[in-house]
C-alpha positions as a Markdown table, in Angstrom:
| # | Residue | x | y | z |
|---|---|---|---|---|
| 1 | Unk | 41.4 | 2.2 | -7.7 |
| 2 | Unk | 42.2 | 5.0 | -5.2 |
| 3 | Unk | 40.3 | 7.4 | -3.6 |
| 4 | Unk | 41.5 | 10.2 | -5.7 |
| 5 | Unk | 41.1 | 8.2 | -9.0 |
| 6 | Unk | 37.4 | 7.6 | -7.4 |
| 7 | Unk | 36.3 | 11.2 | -7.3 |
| 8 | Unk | 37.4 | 11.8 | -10.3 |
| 9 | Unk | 35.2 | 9.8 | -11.6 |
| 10 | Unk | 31.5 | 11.5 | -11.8 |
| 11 | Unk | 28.2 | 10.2 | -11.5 |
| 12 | Unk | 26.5 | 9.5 | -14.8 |
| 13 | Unk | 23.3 | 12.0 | -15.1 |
| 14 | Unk | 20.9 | 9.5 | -15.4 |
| 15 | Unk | 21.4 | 8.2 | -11.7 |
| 16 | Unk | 20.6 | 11.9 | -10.4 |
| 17 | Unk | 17.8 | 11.6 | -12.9 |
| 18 | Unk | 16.6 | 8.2 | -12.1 |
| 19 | Unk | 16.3 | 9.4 | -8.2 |
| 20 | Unk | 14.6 | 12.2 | -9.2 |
| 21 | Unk | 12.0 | 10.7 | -10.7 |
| 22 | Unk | 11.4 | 8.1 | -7.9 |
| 23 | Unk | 11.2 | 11.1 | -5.5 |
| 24 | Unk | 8.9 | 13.1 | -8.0 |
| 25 | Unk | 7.1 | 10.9 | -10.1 |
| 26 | Unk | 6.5 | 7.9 | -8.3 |
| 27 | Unk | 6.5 | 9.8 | -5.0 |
| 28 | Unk | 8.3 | 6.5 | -3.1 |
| 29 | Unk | 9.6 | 7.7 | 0.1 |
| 30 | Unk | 12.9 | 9.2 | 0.8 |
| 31 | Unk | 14.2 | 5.8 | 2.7 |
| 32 | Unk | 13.3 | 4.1 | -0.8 |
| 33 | Unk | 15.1 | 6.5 | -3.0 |
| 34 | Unk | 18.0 | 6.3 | -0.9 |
| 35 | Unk | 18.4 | 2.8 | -0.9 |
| 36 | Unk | 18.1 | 2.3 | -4.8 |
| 37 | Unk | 20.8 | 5.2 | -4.4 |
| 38 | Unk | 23.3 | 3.3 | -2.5 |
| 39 | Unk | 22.7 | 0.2 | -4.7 |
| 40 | Unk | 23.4 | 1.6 | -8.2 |
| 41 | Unk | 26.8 | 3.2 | -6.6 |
| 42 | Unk | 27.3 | -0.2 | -5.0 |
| 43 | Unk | 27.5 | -1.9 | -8.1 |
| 44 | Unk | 28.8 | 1.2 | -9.9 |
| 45 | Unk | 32.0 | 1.2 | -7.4 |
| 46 | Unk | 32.3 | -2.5 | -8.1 |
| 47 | Unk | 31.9 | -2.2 | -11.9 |
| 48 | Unk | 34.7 | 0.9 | -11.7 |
| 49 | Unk | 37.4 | -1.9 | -10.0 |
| 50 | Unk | 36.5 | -3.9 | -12.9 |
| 51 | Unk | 37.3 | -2.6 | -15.8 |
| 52 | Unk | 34.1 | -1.2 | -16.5 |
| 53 | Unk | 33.7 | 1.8 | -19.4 |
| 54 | Unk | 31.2 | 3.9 | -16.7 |
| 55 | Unk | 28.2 | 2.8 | -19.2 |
| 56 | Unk | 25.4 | 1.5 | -17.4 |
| 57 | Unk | 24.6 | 0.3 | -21.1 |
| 58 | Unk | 27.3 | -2.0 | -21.4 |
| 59 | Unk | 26.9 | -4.3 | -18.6 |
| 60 | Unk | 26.7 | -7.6 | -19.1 |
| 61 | Unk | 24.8 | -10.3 | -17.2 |
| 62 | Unk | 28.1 | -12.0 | -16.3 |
| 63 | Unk | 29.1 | -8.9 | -14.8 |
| 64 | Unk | 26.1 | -9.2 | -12.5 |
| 65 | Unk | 26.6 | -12.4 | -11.8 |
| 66 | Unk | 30.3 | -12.2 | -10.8 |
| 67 | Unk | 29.0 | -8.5 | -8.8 |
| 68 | Unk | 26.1 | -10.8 | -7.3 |
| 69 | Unk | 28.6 | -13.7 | -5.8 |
| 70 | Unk | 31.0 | -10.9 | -4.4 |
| 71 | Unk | 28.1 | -9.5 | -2.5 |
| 72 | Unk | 27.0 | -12.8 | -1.3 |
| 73 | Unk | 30.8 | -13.8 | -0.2 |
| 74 | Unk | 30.7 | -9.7 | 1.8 |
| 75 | Unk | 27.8 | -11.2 | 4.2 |
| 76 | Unk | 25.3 | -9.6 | 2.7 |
| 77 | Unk | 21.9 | -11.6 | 4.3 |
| 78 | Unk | 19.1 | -12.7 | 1.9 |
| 79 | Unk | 16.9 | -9.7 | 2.3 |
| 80 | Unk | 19.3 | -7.5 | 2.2 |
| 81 | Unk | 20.5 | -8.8 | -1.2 |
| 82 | Unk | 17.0 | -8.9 | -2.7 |
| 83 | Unk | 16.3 | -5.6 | -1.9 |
| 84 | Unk | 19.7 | -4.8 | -3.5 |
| 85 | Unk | 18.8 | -6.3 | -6.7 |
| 86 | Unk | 15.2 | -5.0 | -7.0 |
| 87 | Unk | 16.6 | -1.2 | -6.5 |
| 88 | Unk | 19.2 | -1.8 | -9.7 |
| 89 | Unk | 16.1 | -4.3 | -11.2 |
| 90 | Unk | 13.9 | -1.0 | -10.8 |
| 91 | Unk | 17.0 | 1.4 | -12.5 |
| 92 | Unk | 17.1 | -0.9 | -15.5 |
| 93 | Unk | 13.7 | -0.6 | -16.7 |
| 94 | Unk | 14.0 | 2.7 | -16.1 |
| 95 | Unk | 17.4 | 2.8 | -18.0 |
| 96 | Unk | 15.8 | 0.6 | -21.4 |
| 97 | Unk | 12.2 | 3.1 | -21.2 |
| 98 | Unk | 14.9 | 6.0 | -21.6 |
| 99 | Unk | 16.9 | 4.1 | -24.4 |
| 100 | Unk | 19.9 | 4.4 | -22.3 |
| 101 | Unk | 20.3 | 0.2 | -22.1 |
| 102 | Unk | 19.3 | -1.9 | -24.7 |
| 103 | Unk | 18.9 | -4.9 | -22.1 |
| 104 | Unk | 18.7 | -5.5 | -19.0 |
| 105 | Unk | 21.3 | -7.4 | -17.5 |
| 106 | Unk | 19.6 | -8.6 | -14.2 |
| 107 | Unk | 16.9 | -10.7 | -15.9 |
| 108 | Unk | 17.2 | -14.5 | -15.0 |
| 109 | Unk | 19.7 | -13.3 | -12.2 |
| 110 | Unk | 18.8 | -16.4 | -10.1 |
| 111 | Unk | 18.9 | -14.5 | -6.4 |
| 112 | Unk | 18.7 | -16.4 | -2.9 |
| 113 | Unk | 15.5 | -17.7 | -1.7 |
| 114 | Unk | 14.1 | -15.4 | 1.0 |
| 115 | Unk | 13.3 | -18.0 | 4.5 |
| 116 | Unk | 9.4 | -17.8 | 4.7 |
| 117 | Unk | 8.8 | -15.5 | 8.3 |
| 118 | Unk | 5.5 | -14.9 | 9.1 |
| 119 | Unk | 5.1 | -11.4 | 10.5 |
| 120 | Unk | 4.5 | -11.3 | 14.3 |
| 121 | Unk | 1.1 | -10.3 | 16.0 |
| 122 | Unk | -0.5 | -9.4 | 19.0 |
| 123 | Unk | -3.2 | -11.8 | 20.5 |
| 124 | Unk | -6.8 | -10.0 | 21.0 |
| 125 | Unk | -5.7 | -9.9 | 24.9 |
| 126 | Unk | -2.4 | -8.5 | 24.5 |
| 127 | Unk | -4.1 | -5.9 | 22.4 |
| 128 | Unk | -6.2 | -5.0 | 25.1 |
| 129 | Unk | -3.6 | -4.9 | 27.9 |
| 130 | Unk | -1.6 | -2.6 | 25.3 |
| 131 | Unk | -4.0 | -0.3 | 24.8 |
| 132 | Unk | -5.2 | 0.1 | 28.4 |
| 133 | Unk | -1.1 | 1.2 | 29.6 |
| 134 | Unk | -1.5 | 5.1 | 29.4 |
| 135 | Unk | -4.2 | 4.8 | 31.8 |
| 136 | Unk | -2.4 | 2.4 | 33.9 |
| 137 | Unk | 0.7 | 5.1 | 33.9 |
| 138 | Unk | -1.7 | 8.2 | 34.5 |
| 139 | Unk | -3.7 | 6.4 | 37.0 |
| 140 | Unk | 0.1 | 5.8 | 38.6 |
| 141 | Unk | 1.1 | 9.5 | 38.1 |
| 142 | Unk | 3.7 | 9.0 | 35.3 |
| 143 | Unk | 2.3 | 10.8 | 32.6 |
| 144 | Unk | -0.3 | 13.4 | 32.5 |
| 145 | Unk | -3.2 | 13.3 | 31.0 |
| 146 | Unk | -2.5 | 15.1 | 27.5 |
| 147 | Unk | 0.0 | 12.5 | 26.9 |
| 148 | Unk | -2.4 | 9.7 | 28.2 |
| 149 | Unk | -4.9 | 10.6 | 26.1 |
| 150 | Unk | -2.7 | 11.1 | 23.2 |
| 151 | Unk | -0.9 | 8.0 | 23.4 |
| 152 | Unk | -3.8 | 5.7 | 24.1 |
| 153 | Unk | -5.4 | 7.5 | 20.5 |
| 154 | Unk | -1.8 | 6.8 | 18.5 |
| 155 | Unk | -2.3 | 3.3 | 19.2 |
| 156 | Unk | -6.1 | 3.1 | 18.9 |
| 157 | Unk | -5.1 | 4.6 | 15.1 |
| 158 | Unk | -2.5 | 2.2 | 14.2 |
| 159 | Unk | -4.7 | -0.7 | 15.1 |
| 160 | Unk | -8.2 | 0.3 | 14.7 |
| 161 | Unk | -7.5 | 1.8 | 11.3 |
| 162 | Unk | -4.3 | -0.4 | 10.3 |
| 163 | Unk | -2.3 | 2.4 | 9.8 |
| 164 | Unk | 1.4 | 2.3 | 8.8 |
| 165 | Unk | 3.2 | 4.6 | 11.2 |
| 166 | Unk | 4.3 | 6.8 | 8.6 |
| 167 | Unk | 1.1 | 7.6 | 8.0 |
| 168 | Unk | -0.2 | 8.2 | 11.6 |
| 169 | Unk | 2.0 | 10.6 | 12.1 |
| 170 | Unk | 1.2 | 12.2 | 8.9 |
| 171 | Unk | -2.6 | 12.7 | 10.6 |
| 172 | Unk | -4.1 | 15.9 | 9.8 |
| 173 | Unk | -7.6 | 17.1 | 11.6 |
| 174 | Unk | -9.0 | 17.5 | 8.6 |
| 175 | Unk | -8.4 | 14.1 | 7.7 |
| 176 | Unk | -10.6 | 12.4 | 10.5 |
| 177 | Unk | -14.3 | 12.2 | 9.2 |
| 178 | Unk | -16.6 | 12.1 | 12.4 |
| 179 | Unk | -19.7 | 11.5 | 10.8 |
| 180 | Unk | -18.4 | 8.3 | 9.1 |
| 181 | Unk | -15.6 | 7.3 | 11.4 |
| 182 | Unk | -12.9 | 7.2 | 9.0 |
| 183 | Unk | -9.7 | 8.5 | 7.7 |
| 184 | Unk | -8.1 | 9.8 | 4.8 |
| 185 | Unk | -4.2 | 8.2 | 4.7 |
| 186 | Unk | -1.7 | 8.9 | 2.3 |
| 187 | Unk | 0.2 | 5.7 | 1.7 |
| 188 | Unk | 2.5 | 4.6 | -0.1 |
| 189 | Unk | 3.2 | 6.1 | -3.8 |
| 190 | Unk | 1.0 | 8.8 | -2.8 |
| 191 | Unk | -1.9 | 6.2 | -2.7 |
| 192 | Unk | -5.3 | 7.8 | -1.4 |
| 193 | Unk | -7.5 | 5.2 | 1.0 |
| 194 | Unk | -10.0 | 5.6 | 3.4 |
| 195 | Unk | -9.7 | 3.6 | 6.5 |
| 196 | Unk | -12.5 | 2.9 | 9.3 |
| 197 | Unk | -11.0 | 3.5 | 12.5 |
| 198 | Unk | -13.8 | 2.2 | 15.0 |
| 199 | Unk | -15.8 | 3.4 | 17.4 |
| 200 | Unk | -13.3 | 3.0 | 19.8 |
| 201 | Unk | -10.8 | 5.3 | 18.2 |
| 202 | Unk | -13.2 | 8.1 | 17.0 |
| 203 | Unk | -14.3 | 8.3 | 20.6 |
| 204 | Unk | -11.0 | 8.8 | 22.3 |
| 205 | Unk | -10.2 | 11.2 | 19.2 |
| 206 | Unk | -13.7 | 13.2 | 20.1 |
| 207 | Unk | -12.4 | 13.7 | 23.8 |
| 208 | Unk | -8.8 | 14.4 | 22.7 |
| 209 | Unk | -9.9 | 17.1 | 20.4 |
| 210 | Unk | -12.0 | 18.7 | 22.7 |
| 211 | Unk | -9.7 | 18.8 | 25.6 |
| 212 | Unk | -6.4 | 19.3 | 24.0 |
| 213 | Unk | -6.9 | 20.6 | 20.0 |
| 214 | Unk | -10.4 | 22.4 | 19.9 |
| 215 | Unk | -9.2 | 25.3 | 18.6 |
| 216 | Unk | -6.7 | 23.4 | 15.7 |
| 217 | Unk | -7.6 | 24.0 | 12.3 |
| 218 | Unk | -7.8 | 21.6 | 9.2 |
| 219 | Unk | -4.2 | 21.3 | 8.3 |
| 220 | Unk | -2.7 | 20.8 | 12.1 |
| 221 | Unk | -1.1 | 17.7 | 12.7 |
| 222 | Unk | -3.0 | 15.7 | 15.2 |
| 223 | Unk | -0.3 | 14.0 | 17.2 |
| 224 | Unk | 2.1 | 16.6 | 18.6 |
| 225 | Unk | 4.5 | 16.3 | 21.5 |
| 226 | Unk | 2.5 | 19.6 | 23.4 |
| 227 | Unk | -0.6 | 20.6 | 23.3 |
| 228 | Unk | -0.2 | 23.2 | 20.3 |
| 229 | Unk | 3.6 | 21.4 | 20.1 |
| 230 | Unk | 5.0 | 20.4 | 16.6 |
| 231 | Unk | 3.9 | 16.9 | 14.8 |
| 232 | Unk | 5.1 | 13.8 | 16.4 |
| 233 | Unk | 8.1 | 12.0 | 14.5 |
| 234 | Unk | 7.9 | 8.0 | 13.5 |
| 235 | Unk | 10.8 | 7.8 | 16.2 |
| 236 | Unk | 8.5 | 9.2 | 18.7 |
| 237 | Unk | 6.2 | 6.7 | 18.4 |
| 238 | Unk | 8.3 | 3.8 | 18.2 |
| 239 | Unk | 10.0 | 5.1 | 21.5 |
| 240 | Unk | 6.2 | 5.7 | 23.0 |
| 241 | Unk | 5.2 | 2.3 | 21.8 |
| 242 | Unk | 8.5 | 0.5 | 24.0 |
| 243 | Unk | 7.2 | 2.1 | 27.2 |
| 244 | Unk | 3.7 | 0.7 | 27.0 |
| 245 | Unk | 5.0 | -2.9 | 25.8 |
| 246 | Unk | 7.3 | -3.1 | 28.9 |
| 247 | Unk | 4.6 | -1.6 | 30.7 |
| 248 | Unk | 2.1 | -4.7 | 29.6 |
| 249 | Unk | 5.0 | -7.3 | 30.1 |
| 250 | Unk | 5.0 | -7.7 | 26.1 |
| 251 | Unk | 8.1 | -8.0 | 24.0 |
| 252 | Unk | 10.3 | -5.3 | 23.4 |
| 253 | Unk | 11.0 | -5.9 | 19.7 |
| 254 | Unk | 7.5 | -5.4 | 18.9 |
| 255 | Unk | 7.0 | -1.9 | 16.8 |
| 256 | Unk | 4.3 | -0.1 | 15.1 |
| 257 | Unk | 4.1 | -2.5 | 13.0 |
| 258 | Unk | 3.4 | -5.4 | 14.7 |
| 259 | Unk | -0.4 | -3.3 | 15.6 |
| 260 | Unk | -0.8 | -3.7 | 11.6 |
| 261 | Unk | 0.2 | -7.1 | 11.7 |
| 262 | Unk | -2.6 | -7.8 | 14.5 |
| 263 | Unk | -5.3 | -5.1 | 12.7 |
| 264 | Unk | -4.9 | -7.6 | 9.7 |
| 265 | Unk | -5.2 | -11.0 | 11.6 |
| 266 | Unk | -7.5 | -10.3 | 13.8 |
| 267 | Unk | -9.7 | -9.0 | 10.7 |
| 268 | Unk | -9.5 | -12.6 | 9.2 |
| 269 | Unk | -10.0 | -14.4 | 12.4 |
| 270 | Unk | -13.0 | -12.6 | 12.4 |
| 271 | Unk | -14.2 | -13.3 | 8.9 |
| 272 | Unk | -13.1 | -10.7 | 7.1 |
| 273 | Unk | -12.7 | -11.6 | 3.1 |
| 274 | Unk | -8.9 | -10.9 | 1.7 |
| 275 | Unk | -10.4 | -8.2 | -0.7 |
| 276 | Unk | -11.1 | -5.9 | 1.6 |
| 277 | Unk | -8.1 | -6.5 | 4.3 |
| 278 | Unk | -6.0 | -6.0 | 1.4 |
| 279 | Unk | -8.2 | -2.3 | 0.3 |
| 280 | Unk | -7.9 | -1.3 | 4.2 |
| 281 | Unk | -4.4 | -2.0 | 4.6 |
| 282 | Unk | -3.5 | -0.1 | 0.9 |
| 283 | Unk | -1.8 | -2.9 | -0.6 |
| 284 | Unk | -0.9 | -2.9 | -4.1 |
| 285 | Unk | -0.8 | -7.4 | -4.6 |
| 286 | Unk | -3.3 | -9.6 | -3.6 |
| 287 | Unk | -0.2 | -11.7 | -2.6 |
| 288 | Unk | 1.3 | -9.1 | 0.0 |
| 289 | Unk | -1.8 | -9.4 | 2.1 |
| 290 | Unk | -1.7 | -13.2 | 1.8 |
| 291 | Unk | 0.5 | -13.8 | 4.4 |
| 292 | Unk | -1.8 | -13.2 | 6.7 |
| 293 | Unk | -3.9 | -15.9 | 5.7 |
| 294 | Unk | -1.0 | -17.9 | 6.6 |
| 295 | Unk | -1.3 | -16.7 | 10.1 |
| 296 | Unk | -4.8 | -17.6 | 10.5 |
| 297 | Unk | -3.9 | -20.9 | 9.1 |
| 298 | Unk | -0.7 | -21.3 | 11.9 |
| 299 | Unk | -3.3 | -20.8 | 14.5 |
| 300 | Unk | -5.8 | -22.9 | 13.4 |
| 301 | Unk | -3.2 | -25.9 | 13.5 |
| 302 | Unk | -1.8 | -25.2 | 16.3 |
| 303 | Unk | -5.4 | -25.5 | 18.1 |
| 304 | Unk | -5.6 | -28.4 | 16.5 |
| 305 | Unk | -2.5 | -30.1 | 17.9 |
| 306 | Unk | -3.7 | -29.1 | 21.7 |
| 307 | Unk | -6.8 | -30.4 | 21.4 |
| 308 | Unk | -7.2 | -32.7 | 19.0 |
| 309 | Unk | -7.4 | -36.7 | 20.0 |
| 310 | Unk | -5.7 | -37.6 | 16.6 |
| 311 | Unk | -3.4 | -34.5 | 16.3 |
């Protein structure tokens, strides 16, 4: 088909409308809604070179299945392909609640197993080299101290409260809680949670407020790149975060979060039931927060091996 032919073809409504209620109903982020975007065109540009009618209806499973070996035969990695399939998985339950598809031709779609890769963590020392690089650099004269002090409380947040970074930079003032040390996060699906952040945390939150935001009202962002400045951006942190690894002599491929990561393990080295990791870190599954059982468990062995006569 050429490109003419291709834009003359439009968009059937119900993918506008689809998006639309991701954004609006489900409130899933805009990274999310984009991505089930490009996967229903995907296909839909496939299905168009095909033959197909331009019903989403009429698709068959052998369709898929023929649309699931081209992708696999493009390059497309495991994950990749998985998180194809659940965005066009997602658009045909969608499609049969609004009567639009009778079935759904995904189901039984027999996808590539994903390689089991435990998420990477920081041990309880590397932590605490981490966190003690702003006052390192402003002890060296690199940074001054609002950005110290600001930096050293970004990270004390996404570890001490096991915050995605999304939602640290999200941080309001009025979402801190002094009195009982924690915070109110939106997460994901516009999920309410409270999260403990430490004593730790609150404390270099106290001094920050009072040297750099004392006069900030409820709704002010907390993080900013000024005193008074606008909100800190997810890319700002990330960026922040590769100074202070380099600065500790940690790996540069660690990000944000890899601090969640080691807020999670850490809990269960400690003792902390599954439960309530999985309530502090806003998970939806029981099985989502599992994996880090399997982290603990990785440890435990490899202790084991070093010191065990008949390891």
């Amino acid at each position: 088909m050429s490109e003419e032919q291709q834009s003359e073809v439009k968009e059937p409504t119900c993918v506008g409308q689809f998006l639309l209620h991701l954004e609006k109903e489900r409130r899933l982020s805009p990274r999310t809604v984009r991505n089930y975007g490009q996967a229903i065109r995907a296909i839909a540009q496939w299905l168009k070179e095909n033959g197909w009618d331009g019903e989403f209806g009429s698709v068959r499973p052998a369709q898929v299945r023929r649309y699931l070996l081209y992708s696999q035969d493009k390059g497309w990695d495991r994950r990749t392909l998985r998180l194809h399939f659940s965005g066009l998985q997602t658009f045909y339950k969608y499609l049969r609640r609004q009567g639009l598809a009778e079935t759904n031709p995904l189901t039984g779609q027999a996808l590539p197993k994903l390689e089991k890769k435990l998420p990477k963590f920081l041990t309880e020392t590397q932590m605490k080299k981490l966190l003690d690089g702003p006052t390192r650099l402003l002890a060296k004269g690199d940074i001054d101290e609002f950005q110290a002090l600001r930096d050293r409380l970004s990270m004390e947040l996404l570890y001490g409260g096991g915050l995605r970074v999304s939602e640290l930079v999200a941080l309001n003032h009025g979402d801190i809680d002094l009195g009982d040390g924690v915070a109110k996060v939106l997460g994901k699906g516009g999920k309410e949670r409270y999260c403990p952040l430490g004593k730790v945390a609150i404390e270099v939150y106290r001094v920050y407020r009072e040297r750099y935001a004392k006069g900030q009202g409820r709704e002010a962002a907390i993080l900013t790149n000024s005193p008074g400045g606008g909100r800190l951006t997810t890319l700002s942190v990330q960026r922040m975060l590769k100074v202070y690894l380099r600065e500790a002599e940690l790996p540069l491929d660690l990000t944000p979060h890899k601090l969640r990561h080691s807020f999670a393990t850490h809990l269960l080295d400690r003792g902390a039931d599954l439960r309530t990791v999985q309530e502090l870190l806003g998970h939806a599954s029981l099985s989502t927060t599992q994996v880090y059982t399997h982290l603990s468990v990785a440890r435990l062995k490899e202790a084991h091996a070093r010191a065990h006569p008949r390891a």
